[in-house]
C-alpha positions in Angstrom: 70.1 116.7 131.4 71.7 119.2 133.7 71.2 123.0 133.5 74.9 123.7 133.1 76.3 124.8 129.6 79.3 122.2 129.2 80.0 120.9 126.1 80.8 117.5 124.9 84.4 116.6 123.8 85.2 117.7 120.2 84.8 115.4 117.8 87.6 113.1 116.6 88.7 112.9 112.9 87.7 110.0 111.5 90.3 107.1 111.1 91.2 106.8 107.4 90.5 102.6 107.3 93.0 100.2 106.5 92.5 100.2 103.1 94.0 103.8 102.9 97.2 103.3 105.0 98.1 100.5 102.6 97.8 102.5 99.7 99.2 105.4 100.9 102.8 105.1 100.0 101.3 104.0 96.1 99.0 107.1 95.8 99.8 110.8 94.6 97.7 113.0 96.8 97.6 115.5 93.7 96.3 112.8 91.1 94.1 110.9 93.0 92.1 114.4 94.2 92.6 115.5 90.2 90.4 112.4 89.2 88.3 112.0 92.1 86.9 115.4 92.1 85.7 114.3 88.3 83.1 112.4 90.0 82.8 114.4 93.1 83.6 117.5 94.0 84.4 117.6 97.5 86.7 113.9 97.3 89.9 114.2 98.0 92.8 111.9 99.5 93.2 114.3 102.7 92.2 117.8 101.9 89.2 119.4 104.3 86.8 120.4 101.5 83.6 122.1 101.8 80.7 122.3 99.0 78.3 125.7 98.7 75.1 123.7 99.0 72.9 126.6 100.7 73.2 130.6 100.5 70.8 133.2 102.1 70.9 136.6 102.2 70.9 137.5 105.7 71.4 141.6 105.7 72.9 144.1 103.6 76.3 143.0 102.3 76.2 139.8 104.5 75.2 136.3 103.4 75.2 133.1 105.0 76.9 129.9 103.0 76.0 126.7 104.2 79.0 123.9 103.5 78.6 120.7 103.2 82.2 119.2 104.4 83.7 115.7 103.8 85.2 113.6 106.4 88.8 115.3 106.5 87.2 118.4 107.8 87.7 118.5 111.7 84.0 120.0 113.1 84.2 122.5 115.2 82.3 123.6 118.2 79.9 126.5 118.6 81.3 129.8 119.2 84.7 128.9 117.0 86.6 130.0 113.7 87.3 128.0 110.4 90.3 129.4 107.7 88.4 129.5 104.5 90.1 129.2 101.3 89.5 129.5 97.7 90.6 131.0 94.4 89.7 134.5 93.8 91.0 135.8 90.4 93.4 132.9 90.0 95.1 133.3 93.5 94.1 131.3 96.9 93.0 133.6 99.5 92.6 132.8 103.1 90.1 134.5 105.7 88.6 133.0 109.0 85.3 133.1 110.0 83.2 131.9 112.8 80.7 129.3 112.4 77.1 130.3 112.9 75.1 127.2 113.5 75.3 124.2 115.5 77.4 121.0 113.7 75.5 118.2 113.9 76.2 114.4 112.2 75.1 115.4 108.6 79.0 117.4 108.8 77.3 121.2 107.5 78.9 124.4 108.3 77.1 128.0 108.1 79.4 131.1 108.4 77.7 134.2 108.0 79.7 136.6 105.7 80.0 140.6 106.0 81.1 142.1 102.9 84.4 144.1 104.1 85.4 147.5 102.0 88.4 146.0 99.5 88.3 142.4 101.1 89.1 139.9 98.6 87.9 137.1 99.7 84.4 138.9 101.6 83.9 140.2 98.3 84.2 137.0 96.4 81.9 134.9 99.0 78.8 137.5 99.3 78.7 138.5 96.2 79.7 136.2 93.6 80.2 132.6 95.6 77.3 130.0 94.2 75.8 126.7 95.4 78.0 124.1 94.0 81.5 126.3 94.5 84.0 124.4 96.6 86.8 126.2 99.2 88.7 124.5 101.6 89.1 124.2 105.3 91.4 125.0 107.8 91.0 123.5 111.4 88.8 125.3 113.8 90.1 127.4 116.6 89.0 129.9 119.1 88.4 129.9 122.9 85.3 131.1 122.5 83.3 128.1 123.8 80.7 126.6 126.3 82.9 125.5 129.6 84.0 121.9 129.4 84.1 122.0 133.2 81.1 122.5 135.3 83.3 124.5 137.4 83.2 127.0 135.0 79.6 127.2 134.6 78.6 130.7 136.1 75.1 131.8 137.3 74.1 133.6 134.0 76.0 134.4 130.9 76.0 138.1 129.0 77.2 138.1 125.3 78.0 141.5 124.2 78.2 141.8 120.6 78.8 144.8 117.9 78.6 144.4 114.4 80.2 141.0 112.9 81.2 140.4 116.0 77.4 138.5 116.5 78.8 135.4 114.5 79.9 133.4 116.9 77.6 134.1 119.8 75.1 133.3 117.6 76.0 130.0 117.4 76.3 129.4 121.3 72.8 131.2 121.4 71.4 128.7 119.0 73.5 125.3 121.0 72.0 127.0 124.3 68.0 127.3 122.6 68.9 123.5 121.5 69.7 121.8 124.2 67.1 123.6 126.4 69.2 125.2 128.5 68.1 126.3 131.7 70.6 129.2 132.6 69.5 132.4 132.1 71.4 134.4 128.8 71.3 137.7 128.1 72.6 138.7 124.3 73.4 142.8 123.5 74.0 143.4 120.0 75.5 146.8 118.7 74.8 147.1 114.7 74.7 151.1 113.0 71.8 150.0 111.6 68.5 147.9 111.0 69.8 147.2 107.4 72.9 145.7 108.9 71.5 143.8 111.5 71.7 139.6 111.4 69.7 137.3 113.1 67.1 139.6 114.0 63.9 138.4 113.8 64.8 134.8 114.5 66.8 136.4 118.0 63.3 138.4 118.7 61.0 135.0 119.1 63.5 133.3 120.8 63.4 135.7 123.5 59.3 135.7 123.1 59.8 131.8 123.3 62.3 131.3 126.4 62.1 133.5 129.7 65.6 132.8 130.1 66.9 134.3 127.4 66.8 138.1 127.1 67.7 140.1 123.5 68.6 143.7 123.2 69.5 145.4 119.6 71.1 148.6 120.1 71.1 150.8 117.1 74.3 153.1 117.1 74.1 155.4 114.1 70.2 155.2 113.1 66.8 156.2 115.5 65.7 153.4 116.9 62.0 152.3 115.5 60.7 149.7 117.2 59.6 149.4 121.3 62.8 147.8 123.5 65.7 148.8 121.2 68.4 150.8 122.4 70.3 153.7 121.2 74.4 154.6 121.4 77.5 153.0 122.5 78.4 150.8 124.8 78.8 152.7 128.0 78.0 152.1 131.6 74.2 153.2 131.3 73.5 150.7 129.0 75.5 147.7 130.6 73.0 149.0 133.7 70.2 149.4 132.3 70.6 145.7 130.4 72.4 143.7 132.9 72.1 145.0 136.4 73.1 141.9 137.5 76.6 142.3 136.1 78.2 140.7 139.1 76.7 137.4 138.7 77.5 137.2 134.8 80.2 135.8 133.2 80.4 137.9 129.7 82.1 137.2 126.1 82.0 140.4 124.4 83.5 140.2 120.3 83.4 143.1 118.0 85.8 145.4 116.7 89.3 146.0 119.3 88.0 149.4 120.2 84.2 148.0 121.2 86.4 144.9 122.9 89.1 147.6 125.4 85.6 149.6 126.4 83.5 146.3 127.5 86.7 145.2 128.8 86.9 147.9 130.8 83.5 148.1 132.1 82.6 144.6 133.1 86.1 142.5 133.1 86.6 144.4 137.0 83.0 143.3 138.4 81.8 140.4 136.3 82.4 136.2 137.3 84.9 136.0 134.3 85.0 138.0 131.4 86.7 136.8 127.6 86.8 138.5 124.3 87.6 138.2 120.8 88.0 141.1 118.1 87.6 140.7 114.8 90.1 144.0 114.2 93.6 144.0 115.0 94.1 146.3 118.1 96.2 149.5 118.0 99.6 149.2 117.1 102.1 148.8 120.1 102.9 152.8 121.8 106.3 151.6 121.8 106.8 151.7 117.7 108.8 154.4 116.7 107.7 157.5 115.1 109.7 157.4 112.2 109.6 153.7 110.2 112.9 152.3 108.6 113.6 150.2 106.0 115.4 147.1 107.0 116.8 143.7 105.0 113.9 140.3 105.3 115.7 137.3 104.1 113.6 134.5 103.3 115.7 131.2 103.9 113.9 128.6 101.9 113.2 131.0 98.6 116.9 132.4 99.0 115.4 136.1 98.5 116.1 139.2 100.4 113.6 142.0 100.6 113.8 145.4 101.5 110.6 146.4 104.0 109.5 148.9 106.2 109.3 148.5 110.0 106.3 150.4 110.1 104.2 147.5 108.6 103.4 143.9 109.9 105.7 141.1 108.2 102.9 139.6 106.6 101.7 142.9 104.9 105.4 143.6 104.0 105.5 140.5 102.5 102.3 140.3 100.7 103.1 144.3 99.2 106.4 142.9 97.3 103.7 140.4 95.8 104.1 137.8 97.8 101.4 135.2 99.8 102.7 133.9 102.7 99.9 131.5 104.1 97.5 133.5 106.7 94.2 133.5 108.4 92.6 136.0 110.9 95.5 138.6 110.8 95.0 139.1 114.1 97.0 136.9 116.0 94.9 134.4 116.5 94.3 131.2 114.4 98.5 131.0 114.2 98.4 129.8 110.2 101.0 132.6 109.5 103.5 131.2 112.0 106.5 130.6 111.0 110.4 130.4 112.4 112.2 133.8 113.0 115.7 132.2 112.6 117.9 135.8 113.0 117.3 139.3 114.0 114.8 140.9 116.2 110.9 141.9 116.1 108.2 143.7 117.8 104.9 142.3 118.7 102.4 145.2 117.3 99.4 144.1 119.8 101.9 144.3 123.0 105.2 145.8 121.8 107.0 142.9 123.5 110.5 142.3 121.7 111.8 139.0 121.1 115.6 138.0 119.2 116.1 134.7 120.5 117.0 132.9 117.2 114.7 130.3 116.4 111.4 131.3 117.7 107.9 131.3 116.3 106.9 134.6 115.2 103.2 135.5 114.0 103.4 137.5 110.8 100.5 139.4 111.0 101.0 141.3 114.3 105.0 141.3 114.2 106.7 144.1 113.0 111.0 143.9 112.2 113.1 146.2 114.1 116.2 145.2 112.6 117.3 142.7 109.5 115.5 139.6 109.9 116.0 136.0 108.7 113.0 134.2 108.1 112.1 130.0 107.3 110.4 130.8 104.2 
């Protein structure tokens, strides 16, 4: 096998059999998953459903949940994101989270879970989720990925990650260690403390074990205690001091927006390519307006009109007059709060770009109403 990191094609869904498309039109999705979940829990006509079947505590307020997923659940490559879903006090709450291992044939999924200060569903999956509880699965996404094309392959790879942000590099480090890659990999992972740190030891004697692949923990609001680790942010001494080779590297940072803009800034200018992902909405647009106003949402399906503030995202403006639009990431990213702006005119709180064209796609979480808006909901 060759040196370079390309991945194979993503796996295709499985085809339903012919038995299925002819009873399609006679079966109630509903029904049929009410009674076959009797005997199984995770059968279902079409839904993606994922069974608890493993959960380890991996550091403090973090666990890792391994799924077992049935064959409606797309599998997604290493370095991408899954919407999770389940019921948390009698409502369905949706968050994304990365995969951290590598999918194989037997269809199970780890994601490594950080318990996050008044997080429903965080809360819910570290501390009270059990093997044998059943959530549901959203499609993967992410860019986040080894190269499909050779072409993209460059000499060494740098993964810079700070806090949560470790999830899905972990998974590319563990699809790299598996497939005895040859191209060197560097890792840099920021964490405030040992307490909170994932992956540690197991990140440790792969670097013992493999030449190729160097690991640095940098500890940025505790002493560091052990020989090698770092102390600090991310700054340009570090990046030095870790990865002098900077100019050969192609890097995917992912942390929180502020850790993303300042490795951005550092390595995007000098290094072979540079991509990032943040787990943290960035700063709201500096084109919002001081003072917020309230202006009319009319939702077109549920024939309601609300009164919301422009200072706040649709989708929290929304979800504060007690309703729960479908979402994901918040962030921007995974697109499941999408929907059709069919009048008025919003602000895009990442860029501050304004768009009115009547029917357009609008992402609730990072758009903002400037004036009475009509939504398809």
């Amino acid at each position: 096998m060759s040196s370079a990191l390309v991945s194979p094609s993503p796996v295709p869904a499985e085809d339903a059999g012919l038995l299925r498309k002819w009873l399609a039109p006679l079966v109630e999705p509903e029904t049929f998953d009410f009674w076959a979940q009797r005997i199984h829990p995770t059968w279902s006509w079409s839904r993606p459903l994922a069974r608890v079947v493993e959960r380890r505590e991996e550091a403090a307020d973090a666990v890792t949940l391994v799924l077992a997923a049935n064959r409606h659940c797309q599998m997604p490559r290493p370095g991408q994101h899954l919407n999770v879903s389940a019921e948390v006090n009698g409502r369905r709450t949706t968050r994304s989270y990365s995969i951290t291992n590598v999918p194989g044939d037997d269809r199970r999924l780890a994601i490594t879970v950080k318990r996050v200060e008044g997080g429903t569903l965080s809360t819910h999956l570290v501390r009270h989720a059990r093997v044998g509880d059943v959530v549901t699965l959203g499609a993967p996404f992410g860019d986040m990925t080894w190269p499909l094309q050779p072409a993209q392959v460059a000499p060494q790879w740098l993964f810079l990650a700070a806090g949560s942000g470790i999830t899905p590099l972990v998974s590319l480090v563990r699809d790299w260690a598996a497939r005895r890659q040859a191209t060197p990999l560097t890792l840099v992972y920021w964490v405030k403390t040992y307490a909170e740190a994932c992956f540690v030891n197991e990140l440790r004697e792969l670097a013992r074990q493999r030449p190729q692949f160097r690991f640095h923990l940098v500890l940025t609001h505790e002493a560091r205690q052990q020989t090698g680790d770092l102390e600090g942010l991310v700054s340009a001494e570090q990046l030095q001091r870790v990865a002098p080779d900077l100019d050969r590297s192609r890097v995917y940072a992912c942390g929180p927006s502020g850790f993303i803009e300042t490795a951005r800034s550092l390595c995007a200018a000098r290094a072979k390519g540079f991509l990032a992902e943040g787990f943290t909405p960035p700063a709201a647009d500096s084109t919002a307006p001081e003072a917020t106003t309230t202006v009319a949402v009319t939702l077109q399906r549920s024939g309601r009109t609300l009164q919301v503030s422009t200072g706040l995202s649709l989708l929290e403006a929304l979800e504060a007059q007690g309703l729960n639009p479908p979402s994901g990431c918040r962030m921007g990213i995974c697109h499941t709060c999408s929907c059709t702006r069919l009048a008025g005119a919003t602000a895009h709180m990442q860029t501050g770009e304004c768009g009115d064209e009547p029917a357009s796609a609008v992402r609730l979480c990072v758009s903002r109403a400037q004036s009475d808006v009509t939504l398809d909901l």
